[in-house]
Every structure is written in C-alpha cells, then in structure tokens.
N, C-alpha and C positions, 0 to 999 in steps of 0.2 A: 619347403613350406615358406611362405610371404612372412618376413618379419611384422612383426605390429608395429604401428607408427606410432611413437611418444607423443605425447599430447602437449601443447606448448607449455612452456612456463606462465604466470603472470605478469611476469614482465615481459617477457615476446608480448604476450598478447596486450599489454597497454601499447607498446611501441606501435605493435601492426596498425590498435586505433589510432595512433598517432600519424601514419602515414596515412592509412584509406579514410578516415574520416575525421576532417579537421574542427569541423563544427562541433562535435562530441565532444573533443579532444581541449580545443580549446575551452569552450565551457564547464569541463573538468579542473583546466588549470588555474581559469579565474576562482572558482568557486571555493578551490583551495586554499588561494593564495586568502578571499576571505575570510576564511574561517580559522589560518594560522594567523591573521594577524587578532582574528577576535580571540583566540588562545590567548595569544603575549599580554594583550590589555588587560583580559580576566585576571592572568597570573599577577599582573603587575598591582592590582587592584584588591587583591586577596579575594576573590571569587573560586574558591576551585573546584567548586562541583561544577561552573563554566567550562572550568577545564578541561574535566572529563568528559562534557558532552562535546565539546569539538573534537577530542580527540576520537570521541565514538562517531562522529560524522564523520571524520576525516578516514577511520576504516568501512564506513559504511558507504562511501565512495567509489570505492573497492569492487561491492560487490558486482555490478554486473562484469567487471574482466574475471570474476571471479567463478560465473555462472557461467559464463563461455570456455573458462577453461576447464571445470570441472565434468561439466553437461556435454561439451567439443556442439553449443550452435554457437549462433549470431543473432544478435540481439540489434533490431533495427534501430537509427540513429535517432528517429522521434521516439522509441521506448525510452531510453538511455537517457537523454534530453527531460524528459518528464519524471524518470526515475531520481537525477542529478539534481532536479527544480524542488521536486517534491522533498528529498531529503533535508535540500537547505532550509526549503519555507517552515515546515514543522520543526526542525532543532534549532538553527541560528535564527530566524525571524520571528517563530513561535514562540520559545524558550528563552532565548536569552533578550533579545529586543522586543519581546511581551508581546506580538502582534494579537498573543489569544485575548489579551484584557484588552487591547487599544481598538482589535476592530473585529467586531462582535461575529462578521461570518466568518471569518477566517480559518476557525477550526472547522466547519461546513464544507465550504472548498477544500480544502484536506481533505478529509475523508468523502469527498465526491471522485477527488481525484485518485485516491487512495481503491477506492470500489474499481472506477476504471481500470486502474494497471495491475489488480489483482482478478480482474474478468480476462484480462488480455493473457496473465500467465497459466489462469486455468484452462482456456479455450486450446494454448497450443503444448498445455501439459500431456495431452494422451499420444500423439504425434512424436512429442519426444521422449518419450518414457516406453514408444514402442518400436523405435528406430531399431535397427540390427538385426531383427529377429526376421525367422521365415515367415511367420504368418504375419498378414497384417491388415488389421480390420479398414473397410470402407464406409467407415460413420458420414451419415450428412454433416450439413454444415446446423441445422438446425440441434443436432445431437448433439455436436461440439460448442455451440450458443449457450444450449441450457446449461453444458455442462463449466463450462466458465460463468455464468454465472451463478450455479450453485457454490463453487469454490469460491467464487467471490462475497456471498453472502456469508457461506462458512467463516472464514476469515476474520471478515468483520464482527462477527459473534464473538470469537475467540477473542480481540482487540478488546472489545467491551468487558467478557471476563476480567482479561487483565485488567483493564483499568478498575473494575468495582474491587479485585482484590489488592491492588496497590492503595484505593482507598481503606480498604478494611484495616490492612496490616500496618501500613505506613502512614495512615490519613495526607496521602499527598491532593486529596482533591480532585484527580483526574477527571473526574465526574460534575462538570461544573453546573452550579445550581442554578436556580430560573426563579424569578419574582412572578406570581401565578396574582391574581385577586379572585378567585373564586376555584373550589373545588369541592368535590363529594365525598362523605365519609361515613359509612357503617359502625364505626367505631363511636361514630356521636349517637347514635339509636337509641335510647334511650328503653325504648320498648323491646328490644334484643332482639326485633324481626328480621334483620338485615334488610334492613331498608337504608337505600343513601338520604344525607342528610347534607343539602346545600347548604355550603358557607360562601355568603356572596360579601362582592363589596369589602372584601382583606384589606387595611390599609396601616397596619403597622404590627411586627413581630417583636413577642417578647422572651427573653432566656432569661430562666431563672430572676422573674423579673425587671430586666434589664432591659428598655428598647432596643435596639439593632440597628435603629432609623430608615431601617426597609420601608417602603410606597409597596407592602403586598406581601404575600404568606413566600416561604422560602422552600420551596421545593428543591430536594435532596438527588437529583444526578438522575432524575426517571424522563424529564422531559428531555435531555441532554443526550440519554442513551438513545429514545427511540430516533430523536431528532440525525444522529448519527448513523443510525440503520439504515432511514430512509433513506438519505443521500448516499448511501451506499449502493441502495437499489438502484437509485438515479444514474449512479457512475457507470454502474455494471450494466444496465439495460441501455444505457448509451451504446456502449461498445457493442453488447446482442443486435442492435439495431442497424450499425453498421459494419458487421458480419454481416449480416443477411442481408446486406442492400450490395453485400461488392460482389454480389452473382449479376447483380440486373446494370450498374453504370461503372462506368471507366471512373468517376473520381470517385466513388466508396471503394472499388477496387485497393486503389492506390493509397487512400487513407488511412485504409485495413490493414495493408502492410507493412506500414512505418509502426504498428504496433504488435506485428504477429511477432514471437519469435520462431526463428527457423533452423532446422539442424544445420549443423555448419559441414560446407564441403569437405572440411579436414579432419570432420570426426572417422574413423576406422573401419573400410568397409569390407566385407565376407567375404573373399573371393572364393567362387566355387571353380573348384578343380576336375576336369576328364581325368576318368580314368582309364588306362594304358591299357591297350588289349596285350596281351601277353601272345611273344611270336611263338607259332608252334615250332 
C-alpha cells in the first residue's frame, strides 16, 4: 500500500510562501512589523485592550497558511493580498487609528470588500470540500456563482447578528447610528389604525430632557445594518459578475484566478490499484 503523505507544517508552508511568492510574503512582513510596533506603543501608553487586538491581528495573519495547510490548497496571491489588506484596514486602521469615526465610508469599503472575499470562498467551497472522493459532480459556473453568493450574503447576516448582539450584551456600539431628519411611525397614531405618521423637518434630540446637540433624530444601528448588507451584495455580485465573464475574455479569465482558491497539488491523492490475476 502507498504511504499517505503528511501534510506540511505551518511553518514549511509560510517558508514555501516565502520562496514562491515574494509579494505575499513580503507584505506579510511589513504588515507585521506594523502592527508589532503598534503593540509596544499601546503597551507603553497603557492601552491594552490595543493590545489584544494586535495580538489577534497578528494570529489572524496566520490564517491563510493556516487554510492551506489544514484544507492541502493554494490560495492565490491577490486572495492573500486582499485577505492581509483587509485584516489590517478593519483592526489597526479601523480600531485603533479610528479610521470608522475620521472617514465616514470606510466601514462601507470593508464590508464591500469583505462580501467579495467571502463570495470568492463560497464559490470554490464545493470543489474543495469534494476533492478526493470518486464521484464528482459537474456544476455550471452559473451554479457555483449563485452558490458563492449565497454564502456570501449568509455571512454577512451572521456578522450583523453579531454585531446587534455585542451591542445588546456589552453596549459596544457596533451598530453605528445615523442622523435621519425625517421618518414614519405607527407608534405616533393616535387613532390606533396603524397608519404612519410623518415626522419631518427633526432638528434636535432630547434624552431625558437633555439636548444631545444632534442637527436630526438619532437612529439606532437600522440604517447602518441595511447599509452593510447592501454593499455586501455589491462585493459578492462583483465577483458573480466576473466568474461569469472569465468563460467569454482572457483578462476576466485571469482576474478570476488571483481570486479562486485551488486544491493544492500536494494535497493526497487515491491511487487506485490493479488487481493481480492469480497464476493457475
């Protein structure tokens, strides 16, 4: 019988990035060396929930050598790249250098980006989840489109959860609110028909008599979620879009691929064996 082949370690397999792909490789290392020095400052400054979260970047850097080794594919170098970009701009840019308060789209691009690289893993989840096996189904690419972005919007539903239940439990705000001047409410009906009842023209919010000095009514994390869904759909239907355009031109072809993953050559493959006629 063929031995099975041991699957690398994670460090084999950061090294191998290290030799076959140096653009990964090195914007792994910058990215690090960032966010260790954004560590030492934190500590030094008495910050240390900063802390924590560099140090959960700094394993969540990790992860794609850690999908490759685990799964045995390859993860192309623009996934990697977008996956290493994405991580830093929402923890260290977002979080600790406040980019969510200083520049208003920023959490929007997130999760537009966010949509796209969770369409890209749903799209080659069926593919690699049915590697090995003797049967293997011949889905269109239209099949595998939808089906990445279904997982993709899944996702992002789940993400919203979380964040209304970190709001619930921990009131960390997740859910960030929106200055509205006008909206409708059933609750004001006076007549109990449920009829909406426009409030227009909002130009200052009171708590417990208190102004707020809001320019407008304060909406509580609803314009915020749907706003987030949408441009989820926008990331994920990005990527459906070019799937289905790399059957018809050579550069959606090519652009498709820096984002598929692919089972990796060195994942363990079945060798089937003759068997021996017996001599009479």
């Amino acid at each position: 019988m063929a031995k099975k082949k041991k699957r690398p370690s994670l460090r084999a397999v950061l090294k191998h990035e290290m030799r076959s792909n140096r653009r990964v490789f090195s914007l792994w290392l910058i990215l690090r060396l960032f966010v260790i020095a954004a560590m030492i400052l934190s500590a030094f400054r008495g910050y240390y929930d900063n802390v924590f979260v560099c140090m959960l970047v700094l394993v969540l850097f990790l992860v794609p050598a850690f999908i490759e080794k685990k799964l045995a594919v390859t993860l192309p170098s623009g996934l990697q790249i977008l996956i290493l970009l994405h991580i830093f701009a929402t923890e260290i840019l977002g979080e600790l250098a406040c980019y969510y308060v200083h520049f208003p789209y920023w959490d929007t691009i997130m999760h537009t980006v966010w949509g796209f690289l969770c369409a890209a893993i749903g799209y080659s989840l069926v593919d690699i989840l049915n590697r090995g096996k003797e049967i293997n189904f011949n889905l269109s690419p239209v099949y595998l489109a939808l089906a990445g972005f279904c997982f993709s919007m899944t996702i992002g539903v789940f993400w919203e959860f979380f964040e209304f239940g970190m709001d619930r439990i921990f009131y960390l705000d997740m859910q960030k609110d929106t200055v509205i001047h006008r909206f409708n409410s059933v609750l004001l009906d006076e007549s109990l028909k449920n009829i909406p009842v426009l409030v227009n023209n909002v130009n200052s919010v009171a708590v417990n008599g208190i102004d707020l000095g809001v320019n407008g009514y304060l909406d509580i994390g609803l314009f915020d979620t749907m706003e987030d869904l949408f441009v989820n759909f926008v990331g994920a239907l990005v990527f459906c879009i070019i799937v289905l355009m790399s059957g018809r031109t050579e550069k959606a072809r090519w652009l498709a691929f820096q984002f598929i993953p692919r089972v990796s050559d060195e994942a363990p493959k079945v060798k089937k064996h003759k068997k021996r006629r017996k001599k009479s």
